[in-house]
C-alpha positions as CSV (number, residue, x, y, z in Angstrom):
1,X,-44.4,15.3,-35.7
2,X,-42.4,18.1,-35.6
3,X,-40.1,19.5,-38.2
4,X,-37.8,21.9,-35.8
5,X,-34.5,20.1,-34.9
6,X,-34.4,18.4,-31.3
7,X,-31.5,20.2,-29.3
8,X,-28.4,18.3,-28.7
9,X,-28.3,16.6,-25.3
10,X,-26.2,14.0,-23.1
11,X,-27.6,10.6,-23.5
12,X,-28.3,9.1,-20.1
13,X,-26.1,6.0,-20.4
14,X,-23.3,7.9,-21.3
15,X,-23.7,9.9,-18.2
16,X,-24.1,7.2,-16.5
17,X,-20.8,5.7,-18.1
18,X,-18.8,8.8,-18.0
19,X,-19.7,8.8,-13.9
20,X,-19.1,5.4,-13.5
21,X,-15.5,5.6,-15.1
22,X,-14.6,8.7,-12.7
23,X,-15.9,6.5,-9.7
24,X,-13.7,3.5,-10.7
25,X,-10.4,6.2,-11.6
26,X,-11.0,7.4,-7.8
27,X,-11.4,3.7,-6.2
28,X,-7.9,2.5,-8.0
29,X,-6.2,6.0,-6.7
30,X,-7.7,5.3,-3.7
31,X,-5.9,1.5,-3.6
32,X,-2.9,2.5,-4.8
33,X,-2.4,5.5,-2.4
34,X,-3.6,2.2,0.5
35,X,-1.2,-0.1,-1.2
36,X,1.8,2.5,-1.0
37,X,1.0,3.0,2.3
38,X,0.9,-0.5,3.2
39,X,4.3,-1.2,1.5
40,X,6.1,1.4,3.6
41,X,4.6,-0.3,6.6
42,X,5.9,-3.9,5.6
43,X,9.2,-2.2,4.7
44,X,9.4,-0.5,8.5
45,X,8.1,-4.2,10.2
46,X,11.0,-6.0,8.4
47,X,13.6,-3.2,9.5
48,X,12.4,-3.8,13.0
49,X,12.4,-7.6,12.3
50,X,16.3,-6.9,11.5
51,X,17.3,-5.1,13.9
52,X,15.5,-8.0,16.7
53,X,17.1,-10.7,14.5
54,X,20.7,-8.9,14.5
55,X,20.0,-7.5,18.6
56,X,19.5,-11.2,19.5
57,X,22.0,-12.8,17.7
58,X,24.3,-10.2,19.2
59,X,23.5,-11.1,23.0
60,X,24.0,-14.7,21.8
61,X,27.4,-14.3,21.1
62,X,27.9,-12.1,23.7
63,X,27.0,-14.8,26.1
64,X,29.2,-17.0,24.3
65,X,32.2,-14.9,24.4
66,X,31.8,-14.2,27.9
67,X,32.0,-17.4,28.8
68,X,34.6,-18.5,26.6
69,X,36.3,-15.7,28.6
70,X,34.9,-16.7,32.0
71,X,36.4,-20.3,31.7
72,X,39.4,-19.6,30.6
């Protein structure tokens, strides 16, 4: 046995650990940034949505003025 002090080190677990965490940080930033993403997209598809919605009820009653005028 020695009687020096052993130098201080990193325990291996801990490494592994302290990795592990920063892997984990950079997978939730990673969904979140996806996520964000995604809800812009959804929020674009239901403006579209909208505007068909409100384009087709507009020829609808376009038709049905017309002939309201038509027959009179």
């Amino acid at each position: 046995m020695a009687d020096y002090p052993m130098p201080p080190f990193d325990c291996a677990p801990g490494l592994r650990l302290s990795a592990h965490e920063r892997v984990i940080q950079i997978q939730l930033d990673t969904l979140t940034r996806r996520q964000e993403q995604l809800e812009q997209l959804l929020e674009r598809l239901e403006r579209r949505l909208w505007l068909t919605v409100y384009g087709v009820a507009a020829v609808i009653l376009a038709q049905a003025f017309q002939s309201i005028i038509s027959s009179s």
